[in-house]
PyMOL Python script that loads the backbone (N, CA, C, O; Angstrom):
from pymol import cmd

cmd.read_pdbstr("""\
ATOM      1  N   UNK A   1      92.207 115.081  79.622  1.00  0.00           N
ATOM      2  CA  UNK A   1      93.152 114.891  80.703  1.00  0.00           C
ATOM      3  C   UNK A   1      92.656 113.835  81.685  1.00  0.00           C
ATOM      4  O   UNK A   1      93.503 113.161  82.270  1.00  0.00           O
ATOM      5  N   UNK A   2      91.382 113.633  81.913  1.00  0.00           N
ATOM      6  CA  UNK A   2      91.151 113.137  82.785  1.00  0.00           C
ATOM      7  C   UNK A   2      90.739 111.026  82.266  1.00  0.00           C
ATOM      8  O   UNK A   2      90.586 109.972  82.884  1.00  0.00           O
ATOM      9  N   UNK A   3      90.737 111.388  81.136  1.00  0.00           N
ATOM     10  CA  UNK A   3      90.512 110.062  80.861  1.00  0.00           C
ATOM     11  C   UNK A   3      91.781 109.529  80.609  1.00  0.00           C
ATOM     12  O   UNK A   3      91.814 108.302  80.704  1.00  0.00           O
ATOM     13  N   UNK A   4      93.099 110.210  80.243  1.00  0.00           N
ATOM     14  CA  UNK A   4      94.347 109.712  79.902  1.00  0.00           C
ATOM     15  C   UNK A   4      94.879 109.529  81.985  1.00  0.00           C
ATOM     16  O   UNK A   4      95.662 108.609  82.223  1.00  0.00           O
ATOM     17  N   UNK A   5      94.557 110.121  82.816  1.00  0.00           N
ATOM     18  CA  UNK A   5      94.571 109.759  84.198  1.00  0.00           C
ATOM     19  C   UNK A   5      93.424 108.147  84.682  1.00  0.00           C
ATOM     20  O   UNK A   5      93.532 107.110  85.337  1.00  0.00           O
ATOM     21  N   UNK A   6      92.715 108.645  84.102  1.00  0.00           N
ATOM     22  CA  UNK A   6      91.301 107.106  83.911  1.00  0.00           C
ATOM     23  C   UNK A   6      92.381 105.674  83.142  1.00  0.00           C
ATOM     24  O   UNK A   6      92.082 104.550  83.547  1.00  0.00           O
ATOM     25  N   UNK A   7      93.406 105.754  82.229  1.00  0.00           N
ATOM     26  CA  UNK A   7      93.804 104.816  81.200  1.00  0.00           C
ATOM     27  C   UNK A   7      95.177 104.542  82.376  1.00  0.00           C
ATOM     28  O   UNK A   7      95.550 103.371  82.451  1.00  0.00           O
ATOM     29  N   UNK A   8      95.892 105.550  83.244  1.00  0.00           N
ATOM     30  CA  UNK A   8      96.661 105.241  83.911  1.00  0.00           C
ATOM     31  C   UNK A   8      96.421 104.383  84.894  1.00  0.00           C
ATOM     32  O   UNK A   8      97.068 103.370  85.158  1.00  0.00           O
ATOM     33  N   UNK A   9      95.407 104.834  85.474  1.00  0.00           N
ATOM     34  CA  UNK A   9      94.567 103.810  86.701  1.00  0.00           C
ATOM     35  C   UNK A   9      94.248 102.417  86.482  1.00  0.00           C
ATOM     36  O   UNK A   9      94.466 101.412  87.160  1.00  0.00           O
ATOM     37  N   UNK A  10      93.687 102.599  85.386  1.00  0.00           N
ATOM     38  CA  UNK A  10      93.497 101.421  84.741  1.00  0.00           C
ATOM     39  C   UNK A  10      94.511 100.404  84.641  1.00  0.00           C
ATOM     40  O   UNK A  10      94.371  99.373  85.298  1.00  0.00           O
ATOM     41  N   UNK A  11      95.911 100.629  83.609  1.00  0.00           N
ATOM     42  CA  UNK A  11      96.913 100.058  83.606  1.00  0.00           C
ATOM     43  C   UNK A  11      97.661  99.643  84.774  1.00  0.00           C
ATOM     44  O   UNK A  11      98.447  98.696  84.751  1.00  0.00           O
ATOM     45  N   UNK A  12      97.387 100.442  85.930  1.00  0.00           N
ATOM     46  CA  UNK A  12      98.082 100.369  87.318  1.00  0.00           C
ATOM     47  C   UNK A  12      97.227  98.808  87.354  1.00  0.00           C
ATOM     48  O   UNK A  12      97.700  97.692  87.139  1.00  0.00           O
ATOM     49  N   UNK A  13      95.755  99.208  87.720  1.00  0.00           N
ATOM     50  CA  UNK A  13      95.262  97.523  88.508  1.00  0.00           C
ATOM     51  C   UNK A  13      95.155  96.830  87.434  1.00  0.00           C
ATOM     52  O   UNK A  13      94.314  95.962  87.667  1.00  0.00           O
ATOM     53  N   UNK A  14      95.551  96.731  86.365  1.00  0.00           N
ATOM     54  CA  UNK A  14      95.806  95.395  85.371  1.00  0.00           C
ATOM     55  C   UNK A  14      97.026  94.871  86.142  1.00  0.00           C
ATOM     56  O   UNK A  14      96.986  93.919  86.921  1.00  0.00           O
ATOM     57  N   UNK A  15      98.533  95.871  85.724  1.00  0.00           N
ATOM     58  CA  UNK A  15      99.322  95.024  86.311  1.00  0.00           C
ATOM     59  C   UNK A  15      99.521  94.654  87.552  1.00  0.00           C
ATOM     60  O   UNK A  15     100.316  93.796  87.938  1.00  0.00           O
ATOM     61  N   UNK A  16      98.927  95.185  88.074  1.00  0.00           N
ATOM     62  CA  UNK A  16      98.506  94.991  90.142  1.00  0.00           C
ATOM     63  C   UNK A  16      98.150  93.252  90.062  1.00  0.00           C
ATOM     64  O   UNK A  16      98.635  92.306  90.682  1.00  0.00           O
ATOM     65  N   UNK A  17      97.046  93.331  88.972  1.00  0.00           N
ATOM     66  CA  UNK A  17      96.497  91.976  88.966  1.00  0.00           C
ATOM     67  C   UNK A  17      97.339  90.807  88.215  1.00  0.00           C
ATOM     68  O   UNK A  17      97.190  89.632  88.551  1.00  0.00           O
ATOM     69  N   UNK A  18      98.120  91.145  87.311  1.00  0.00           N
ATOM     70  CA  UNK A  18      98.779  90.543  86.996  1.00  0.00           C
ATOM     71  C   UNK A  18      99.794  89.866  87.661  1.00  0.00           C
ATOM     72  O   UNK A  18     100.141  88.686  87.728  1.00  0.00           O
ATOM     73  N   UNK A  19     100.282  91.193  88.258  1.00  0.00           N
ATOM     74  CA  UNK A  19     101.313  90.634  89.632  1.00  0.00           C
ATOM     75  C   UNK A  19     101.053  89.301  90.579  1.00  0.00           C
ATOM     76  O   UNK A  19     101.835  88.392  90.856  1.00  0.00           O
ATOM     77  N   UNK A  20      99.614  89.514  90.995  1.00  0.00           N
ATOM     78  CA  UNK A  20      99.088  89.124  92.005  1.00  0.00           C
ATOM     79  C   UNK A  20      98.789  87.555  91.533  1.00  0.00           C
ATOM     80  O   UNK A  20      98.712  86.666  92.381  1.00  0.00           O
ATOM     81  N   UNK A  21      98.616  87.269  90.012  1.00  0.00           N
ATOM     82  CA  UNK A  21      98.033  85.766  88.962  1.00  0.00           C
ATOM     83  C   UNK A  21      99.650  85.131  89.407  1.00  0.00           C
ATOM     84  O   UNK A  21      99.909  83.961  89.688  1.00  0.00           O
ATOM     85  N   UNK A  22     100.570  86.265  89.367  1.00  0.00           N
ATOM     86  CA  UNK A  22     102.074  85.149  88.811  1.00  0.00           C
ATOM     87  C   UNK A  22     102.307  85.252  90.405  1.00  0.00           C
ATOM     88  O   UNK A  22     103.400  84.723  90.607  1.00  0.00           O
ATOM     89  N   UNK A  23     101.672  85.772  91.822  1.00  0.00           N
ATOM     90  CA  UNK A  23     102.417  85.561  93.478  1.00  0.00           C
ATOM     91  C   UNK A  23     101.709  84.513  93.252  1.00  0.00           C
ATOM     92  O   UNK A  23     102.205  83.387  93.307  1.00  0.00           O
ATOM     93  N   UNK A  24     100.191  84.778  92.906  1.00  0.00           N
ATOM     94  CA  UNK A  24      99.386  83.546  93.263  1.00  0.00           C
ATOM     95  C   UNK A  24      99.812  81.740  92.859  1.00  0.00           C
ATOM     96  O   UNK A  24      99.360  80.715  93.369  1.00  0.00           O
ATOM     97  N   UNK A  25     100.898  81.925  91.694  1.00  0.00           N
ATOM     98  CA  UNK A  25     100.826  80.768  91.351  1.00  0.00           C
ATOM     99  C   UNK A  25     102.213  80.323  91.795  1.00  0.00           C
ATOM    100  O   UNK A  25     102.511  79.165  91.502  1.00  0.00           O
ATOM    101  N   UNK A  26     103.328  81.233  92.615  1.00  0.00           N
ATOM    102  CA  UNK A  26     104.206  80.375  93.247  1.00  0.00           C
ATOM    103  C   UNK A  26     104.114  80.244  94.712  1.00  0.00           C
ATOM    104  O   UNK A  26     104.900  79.680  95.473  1.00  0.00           O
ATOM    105  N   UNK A  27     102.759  81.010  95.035  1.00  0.00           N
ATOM    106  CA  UNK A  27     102.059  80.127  96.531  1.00  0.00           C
ATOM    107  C   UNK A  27     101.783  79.003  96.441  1.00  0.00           C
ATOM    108  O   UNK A  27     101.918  78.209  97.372  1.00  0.00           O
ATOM    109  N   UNK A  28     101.234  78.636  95.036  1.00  0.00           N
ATOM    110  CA  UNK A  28     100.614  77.509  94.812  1.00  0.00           C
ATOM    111  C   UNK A  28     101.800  76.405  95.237  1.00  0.00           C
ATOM    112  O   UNK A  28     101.746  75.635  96.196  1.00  0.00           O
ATOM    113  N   UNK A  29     102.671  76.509  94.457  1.00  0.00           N
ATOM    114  CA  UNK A  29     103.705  75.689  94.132  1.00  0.00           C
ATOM    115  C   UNK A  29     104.695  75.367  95.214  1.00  0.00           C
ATOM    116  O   UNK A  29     105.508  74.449  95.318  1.00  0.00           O
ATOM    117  N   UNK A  30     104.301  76.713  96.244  1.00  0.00           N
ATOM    118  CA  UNK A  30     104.972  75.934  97.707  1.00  0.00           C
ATOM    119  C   UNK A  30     103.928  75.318  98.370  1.00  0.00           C
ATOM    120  O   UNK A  30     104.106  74.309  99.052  1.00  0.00           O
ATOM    121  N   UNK A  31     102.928  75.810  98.231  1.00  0.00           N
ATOM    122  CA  UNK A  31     101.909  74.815  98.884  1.00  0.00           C
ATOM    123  C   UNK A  31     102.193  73.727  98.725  1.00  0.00           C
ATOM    124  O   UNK A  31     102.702  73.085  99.643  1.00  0.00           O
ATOM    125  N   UNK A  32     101.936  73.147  97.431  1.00  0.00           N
ATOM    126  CA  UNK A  32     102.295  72.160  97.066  1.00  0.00           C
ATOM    127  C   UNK A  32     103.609  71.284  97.378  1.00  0.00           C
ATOM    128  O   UNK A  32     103.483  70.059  97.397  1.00  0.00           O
ATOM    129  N   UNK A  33     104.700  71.791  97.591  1.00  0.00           N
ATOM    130  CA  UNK A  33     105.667  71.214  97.790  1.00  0.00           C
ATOM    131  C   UNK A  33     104.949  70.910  99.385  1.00  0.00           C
ATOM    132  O   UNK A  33     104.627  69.771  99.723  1.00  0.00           O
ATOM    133  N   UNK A  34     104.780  72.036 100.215  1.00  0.00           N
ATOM    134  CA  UNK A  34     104.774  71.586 101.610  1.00  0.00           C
ATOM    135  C   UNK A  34     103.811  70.201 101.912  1.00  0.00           C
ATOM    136  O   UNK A  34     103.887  69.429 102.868  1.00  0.00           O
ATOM    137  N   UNK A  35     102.773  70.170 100.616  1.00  0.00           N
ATOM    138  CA  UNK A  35     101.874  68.879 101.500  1.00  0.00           C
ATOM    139  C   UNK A  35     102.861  67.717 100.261  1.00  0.00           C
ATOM    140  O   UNK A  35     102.443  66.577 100.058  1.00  0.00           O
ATOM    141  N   UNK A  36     103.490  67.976  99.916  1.00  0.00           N
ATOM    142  CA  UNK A  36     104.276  66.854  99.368  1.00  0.00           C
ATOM    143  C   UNK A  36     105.696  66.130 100.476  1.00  0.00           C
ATOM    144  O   UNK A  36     106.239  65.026 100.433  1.00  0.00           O
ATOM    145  N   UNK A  37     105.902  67.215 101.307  1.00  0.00           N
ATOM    146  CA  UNK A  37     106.480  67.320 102.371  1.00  0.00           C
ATOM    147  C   UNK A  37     106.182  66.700 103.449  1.00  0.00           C
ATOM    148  O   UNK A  37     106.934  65.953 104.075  1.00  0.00           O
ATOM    149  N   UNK A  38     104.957  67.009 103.743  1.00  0.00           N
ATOM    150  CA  UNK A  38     103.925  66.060 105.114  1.00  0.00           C
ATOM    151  C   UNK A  38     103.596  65.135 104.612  1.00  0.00           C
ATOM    152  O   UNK A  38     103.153  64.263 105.359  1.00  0.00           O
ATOM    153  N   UNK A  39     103.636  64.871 103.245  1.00  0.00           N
ATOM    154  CA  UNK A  39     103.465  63.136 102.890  1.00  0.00           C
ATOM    155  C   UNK A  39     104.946  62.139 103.082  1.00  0.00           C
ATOM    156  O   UNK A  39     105.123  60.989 103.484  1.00  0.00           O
ATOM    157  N   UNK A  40     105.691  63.015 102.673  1.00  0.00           N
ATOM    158  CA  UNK A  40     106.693  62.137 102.677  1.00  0.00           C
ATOM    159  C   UNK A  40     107.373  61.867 104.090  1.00  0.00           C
ATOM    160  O   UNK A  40     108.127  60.932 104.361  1.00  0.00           O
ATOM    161  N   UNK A  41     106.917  62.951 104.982  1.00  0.00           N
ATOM    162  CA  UNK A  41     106.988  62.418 106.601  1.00  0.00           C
ATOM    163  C   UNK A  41     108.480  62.759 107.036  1.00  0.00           C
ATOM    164  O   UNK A  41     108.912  62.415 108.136  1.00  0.00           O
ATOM    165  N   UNK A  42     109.163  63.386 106.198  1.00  0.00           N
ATOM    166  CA  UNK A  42     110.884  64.126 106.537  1.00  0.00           C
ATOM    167  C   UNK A  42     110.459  65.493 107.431  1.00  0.00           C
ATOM    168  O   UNK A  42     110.133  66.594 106.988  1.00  0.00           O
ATOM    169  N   UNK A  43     110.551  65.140 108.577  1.00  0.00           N
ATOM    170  CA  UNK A  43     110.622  66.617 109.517  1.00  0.00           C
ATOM    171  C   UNK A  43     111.122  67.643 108.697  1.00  0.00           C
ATOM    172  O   UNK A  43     110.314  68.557 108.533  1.00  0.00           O
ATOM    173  N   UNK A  44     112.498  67.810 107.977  1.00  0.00           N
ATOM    174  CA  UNK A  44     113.413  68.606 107.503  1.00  0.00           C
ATOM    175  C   UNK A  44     113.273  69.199 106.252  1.00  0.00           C
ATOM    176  O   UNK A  44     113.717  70.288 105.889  1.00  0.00           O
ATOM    177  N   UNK A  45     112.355  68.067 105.370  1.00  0.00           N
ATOM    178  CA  UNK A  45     111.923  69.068 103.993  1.00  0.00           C
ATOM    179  C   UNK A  45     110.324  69.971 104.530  1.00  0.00           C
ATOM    180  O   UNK A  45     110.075  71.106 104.122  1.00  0.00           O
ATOM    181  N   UNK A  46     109.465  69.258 105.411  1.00  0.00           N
ATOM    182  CA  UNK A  46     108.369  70.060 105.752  1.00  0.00           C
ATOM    183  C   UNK A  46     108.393  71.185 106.264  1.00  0.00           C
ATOM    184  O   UNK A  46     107.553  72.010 105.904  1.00  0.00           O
ATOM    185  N   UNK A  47     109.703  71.629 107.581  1.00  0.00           N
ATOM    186  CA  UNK A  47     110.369  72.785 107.888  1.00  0.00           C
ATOM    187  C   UNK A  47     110.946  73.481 106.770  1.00  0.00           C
ATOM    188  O   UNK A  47     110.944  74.706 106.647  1.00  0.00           O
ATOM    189  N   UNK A  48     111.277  72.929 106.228  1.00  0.00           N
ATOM    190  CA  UNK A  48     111.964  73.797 104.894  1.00  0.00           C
ATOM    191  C   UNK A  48     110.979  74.584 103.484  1.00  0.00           C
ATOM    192  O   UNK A  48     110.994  75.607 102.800  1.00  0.00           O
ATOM    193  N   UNK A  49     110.072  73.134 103.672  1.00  0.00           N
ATOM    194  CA  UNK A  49     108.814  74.048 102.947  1.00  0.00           C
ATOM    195  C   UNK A  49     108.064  75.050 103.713  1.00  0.00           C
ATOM    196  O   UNK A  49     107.849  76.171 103.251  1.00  0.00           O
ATOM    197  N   UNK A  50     107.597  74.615 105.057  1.00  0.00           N
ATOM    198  CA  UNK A  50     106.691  75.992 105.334  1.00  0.00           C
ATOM    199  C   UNK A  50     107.848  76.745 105.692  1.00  0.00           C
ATOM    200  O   UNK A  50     107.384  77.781 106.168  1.00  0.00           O
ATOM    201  N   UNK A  51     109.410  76.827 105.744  1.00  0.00           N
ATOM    202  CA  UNK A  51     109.556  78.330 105.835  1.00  0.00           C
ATOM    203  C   UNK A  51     109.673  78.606 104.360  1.00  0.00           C
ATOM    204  O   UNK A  51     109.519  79.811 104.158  1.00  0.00           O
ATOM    205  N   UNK A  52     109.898  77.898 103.216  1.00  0.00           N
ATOM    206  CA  UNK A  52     109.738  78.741 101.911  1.00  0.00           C
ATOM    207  C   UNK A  52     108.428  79.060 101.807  1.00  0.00           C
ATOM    208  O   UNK A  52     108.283  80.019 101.049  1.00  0.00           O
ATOM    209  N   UNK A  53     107.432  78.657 102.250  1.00  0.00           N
ATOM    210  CA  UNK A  53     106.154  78.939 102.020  1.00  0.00           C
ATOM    211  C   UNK A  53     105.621  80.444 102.474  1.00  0.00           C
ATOM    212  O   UNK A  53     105.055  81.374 101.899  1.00  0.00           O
ATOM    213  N   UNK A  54     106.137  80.165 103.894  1.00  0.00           N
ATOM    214  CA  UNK A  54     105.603  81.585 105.258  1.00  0.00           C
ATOM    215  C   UNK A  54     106.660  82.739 104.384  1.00  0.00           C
ATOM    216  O   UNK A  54     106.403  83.935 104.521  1.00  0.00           O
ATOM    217  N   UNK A  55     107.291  82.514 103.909  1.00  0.00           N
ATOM    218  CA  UNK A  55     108.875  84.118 103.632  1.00  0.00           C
ATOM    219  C   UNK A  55     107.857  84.280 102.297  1.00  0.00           C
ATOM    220  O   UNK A  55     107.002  85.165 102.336  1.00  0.00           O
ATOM    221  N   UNK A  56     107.949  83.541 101.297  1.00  0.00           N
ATOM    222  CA  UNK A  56     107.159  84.388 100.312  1.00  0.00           C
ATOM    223  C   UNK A  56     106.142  84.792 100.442  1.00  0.00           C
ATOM    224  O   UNK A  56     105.899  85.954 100.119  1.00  0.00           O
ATOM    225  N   UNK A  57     105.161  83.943 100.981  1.00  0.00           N
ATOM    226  CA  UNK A  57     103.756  84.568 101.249  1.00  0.00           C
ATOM    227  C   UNK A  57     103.507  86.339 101.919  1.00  0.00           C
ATOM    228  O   UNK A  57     102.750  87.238 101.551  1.00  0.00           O
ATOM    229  N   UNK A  58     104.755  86.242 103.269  1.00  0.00           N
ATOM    230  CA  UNK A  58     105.000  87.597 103.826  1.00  0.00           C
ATOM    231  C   UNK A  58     105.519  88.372 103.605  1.00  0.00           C
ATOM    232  O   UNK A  58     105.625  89.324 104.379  1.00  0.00           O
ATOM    233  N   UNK A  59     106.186  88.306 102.223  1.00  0.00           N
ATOM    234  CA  UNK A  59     107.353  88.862 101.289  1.00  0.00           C
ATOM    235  C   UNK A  59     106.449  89.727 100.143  1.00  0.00           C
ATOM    236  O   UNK A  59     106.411  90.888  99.735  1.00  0.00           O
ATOM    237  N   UNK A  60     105.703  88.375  99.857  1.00  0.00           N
ATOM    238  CA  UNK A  60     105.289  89.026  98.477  1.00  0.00           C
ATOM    239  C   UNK A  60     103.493  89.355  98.225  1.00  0.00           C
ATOM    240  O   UNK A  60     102.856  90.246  97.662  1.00  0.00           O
ATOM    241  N   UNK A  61     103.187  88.246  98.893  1.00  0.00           N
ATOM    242  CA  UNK A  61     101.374  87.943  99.101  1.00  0.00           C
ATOM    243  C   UNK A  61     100.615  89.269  99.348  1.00  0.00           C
ATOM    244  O   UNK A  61      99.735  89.755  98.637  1.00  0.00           O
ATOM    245  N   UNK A  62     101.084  89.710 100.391  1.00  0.00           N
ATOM    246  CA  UNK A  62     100.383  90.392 101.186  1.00  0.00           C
ATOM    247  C   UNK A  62     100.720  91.727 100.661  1.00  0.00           C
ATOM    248  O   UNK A  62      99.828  92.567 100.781  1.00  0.00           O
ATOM    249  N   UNK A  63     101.836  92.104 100.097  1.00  0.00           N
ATOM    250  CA  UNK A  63     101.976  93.320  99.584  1.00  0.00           C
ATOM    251  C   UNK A  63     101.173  93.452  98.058  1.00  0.00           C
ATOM    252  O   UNK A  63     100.298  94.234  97.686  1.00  0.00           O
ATOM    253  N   UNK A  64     101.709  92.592  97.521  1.00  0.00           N
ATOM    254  CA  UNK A  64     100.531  92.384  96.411  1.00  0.00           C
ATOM    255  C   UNK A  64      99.165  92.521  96.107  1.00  0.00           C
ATOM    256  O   UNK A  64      98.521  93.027  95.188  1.00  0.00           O
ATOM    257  N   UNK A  65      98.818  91.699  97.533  1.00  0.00           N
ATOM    258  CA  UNK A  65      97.276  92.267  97.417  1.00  0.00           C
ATOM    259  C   UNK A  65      96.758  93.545  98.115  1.00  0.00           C
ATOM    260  O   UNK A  65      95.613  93.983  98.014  1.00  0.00           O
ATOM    261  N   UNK A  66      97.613  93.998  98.729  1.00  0.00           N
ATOM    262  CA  UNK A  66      97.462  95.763  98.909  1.00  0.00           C
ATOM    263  C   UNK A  66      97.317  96.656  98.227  1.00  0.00           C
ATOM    264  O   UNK A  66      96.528  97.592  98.102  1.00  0.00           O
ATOM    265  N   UNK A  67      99.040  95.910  97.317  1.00  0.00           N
ATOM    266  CA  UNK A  67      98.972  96.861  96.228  1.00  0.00           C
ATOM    267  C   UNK A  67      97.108  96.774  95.065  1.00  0.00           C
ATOM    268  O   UNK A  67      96.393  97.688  94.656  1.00  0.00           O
ATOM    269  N   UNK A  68      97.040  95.924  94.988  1.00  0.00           N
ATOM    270  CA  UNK A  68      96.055  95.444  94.381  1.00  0.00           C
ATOM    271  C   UNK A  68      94.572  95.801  94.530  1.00  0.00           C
ATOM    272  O   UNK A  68      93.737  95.874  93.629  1.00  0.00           O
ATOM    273  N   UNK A  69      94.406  96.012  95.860  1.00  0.00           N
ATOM    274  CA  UNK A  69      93.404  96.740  96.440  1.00  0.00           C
ATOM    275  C   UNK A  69      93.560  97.891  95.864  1.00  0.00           C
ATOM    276  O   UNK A  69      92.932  98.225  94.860  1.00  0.00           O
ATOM    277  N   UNK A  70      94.780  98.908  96.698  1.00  0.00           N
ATOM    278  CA  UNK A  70      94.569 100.023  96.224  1.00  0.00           C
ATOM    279  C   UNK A  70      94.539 100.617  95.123  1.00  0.00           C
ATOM    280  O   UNK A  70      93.723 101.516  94.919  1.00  0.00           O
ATOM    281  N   UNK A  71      95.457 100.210  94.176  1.00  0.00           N
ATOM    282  CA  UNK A  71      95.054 100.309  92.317  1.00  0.00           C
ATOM    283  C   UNK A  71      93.482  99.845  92.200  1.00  0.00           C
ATOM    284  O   UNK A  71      93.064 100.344  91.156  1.00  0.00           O
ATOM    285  N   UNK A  72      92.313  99.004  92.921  1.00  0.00           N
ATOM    286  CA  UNK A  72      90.958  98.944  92.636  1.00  0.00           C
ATOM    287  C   UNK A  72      90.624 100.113  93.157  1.00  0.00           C
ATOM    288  O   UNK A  72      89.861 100.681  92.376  1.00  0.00           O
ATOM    289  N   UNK A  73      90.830 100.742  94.104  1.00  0.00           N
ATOM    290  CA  UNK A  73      90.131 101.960  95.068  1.00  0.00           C
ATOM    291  C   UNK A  73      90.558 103.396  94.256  1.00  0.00           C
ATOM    292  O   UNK A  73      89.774 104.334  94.109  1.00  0.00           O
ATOM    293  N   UNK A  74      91.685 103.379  93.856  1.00  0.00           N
ATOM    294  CA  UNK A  74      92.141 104.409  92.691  1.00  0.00           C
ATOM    295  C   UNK A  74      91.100 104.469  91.628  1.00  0.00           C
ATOM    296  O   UNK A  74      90.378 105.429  91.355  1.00  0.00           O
ATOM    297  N   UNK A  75      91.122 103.742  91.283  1.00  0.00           N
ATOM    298  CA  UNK A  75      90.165 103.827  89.901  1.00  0.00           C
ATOM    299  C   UNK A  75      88.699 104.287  90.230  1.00  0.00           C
ATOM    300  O   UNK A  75      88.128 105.180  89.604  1.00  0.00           O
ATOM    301  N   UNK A  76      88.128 103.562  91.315  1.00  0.00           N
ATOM    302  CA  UNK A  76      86.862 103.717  91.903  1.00  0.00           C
ATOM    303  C   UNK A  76      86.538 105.010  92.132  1.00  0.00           C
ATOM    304  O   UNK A  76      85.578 105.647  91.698  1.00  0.00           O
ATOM    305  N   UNK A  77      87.659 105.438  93.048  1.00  0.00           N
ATOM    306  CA  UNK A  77      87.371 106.927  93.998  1.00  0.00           C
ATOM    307  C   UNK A  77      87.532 108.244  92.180  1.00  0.00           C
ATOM    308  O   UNK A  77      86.919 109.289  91.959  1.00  0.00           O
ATOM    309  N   UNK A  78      88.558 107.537  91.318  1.00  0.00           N
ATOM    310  CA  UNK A  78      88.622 108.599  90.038  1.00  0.00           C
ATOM    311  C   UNK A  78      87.354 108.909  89.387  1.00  0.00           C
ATOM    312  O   UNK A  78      86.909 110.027  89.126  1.00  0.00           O
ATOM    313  N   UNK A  79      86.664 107.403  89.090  1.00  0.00           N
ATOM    314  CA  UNK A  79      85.312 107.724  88.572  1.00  0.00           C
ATOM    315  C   UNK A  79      84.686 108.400  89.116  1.00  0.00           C
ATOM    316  O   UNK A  79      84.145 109.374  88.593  1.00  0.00           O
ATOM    317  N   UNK A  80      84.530 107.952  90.823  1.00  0.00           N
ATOM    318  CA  UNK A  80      83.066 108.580  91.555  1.00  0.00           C
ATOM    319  C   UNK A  80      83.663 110.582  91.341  1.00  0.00           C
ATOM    320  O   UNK A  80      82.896 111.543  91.381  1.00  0.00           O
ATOM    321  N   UNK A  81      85.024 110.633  91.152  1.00  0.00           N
ATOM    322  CA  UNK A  81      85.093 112.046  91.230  1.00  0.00           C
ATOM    323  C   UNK A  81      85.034 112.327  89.581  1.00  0.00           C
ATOM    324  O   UNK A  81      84.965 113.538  89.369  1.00  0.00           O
ATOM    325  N   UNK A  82      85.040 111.704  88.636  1.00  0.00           N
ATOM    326  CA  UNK A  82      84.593 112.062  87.341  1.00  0.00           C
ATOM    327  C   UNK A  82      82.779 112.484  86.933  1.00  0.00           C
ATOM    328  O   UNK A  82      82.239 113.328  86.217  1.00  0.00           O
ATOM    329  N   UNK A  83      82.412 111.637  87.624  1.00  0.00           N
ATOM    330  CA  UNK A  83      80.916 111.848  87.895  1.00  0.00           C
ATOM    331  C   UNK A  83      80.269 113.026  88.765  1.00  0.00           C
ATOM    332  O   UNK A  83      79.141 113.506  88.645  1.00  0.00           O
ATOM    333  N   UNK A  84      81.515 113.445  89.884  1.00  0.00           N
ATOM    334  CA  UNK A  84      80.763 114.542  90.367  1.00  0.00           C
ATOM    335  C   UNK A  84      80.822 115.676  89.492  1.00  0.00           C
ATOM    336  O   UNK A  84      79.964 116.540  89.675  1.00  0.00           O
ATOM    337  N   UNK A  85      81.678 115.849  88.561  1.00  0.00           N
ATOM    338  CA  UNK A  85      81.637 117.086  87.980  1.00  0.00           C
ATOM    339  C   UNK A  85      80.614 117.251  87.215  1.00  0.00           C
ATOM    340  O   UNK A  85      80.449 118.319  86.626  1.00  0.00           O
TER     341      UNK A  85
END
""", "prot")
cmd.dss("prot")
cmd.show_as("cartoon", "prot")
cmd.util.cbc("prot")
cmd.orient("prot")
């Protein structure tokens, strides 16, 4: 029982992390737009990128890596209580 709870935990922070590979890579991609933005020197696409930038990041970033944390701390706190027994 307790290792099929161990294989759940597990699967939780895989896809936690997984989640977090595919936020990480359309931060990237507004990043990117935004300093493509401050190059090109248009007030109106650079406003437009950092607010696509700031909404996902606060949308999705930050919950992600919560979630992400805590699926690591799940697993952690399961072992250290597999070991006390």
């Amino acid at each position: 029982m307790k290792h099929s709870k161990l294989k759940k935990l597990l699967l939780d922070r895989k896809k936690a992390s997984t989640n977090m590979k595919q936020i990480n890579s359309v931060c990237s991609y507004y990043s990117d737009a935004l300093e493509q933005a401050i190059k090109s020197g248009c007030q109106y696409n650079i406003d437009h990128a950092r607010d696509r930038y700031t909404k996902y990041f606060e949308a999705y970033f930050l919950k992600a890596s919560n979630a992400q944390r805590k699926a690591s701390l799940n697993v952690i706190r399961h072992i250290d209580n597999m070991l006390k027994v």
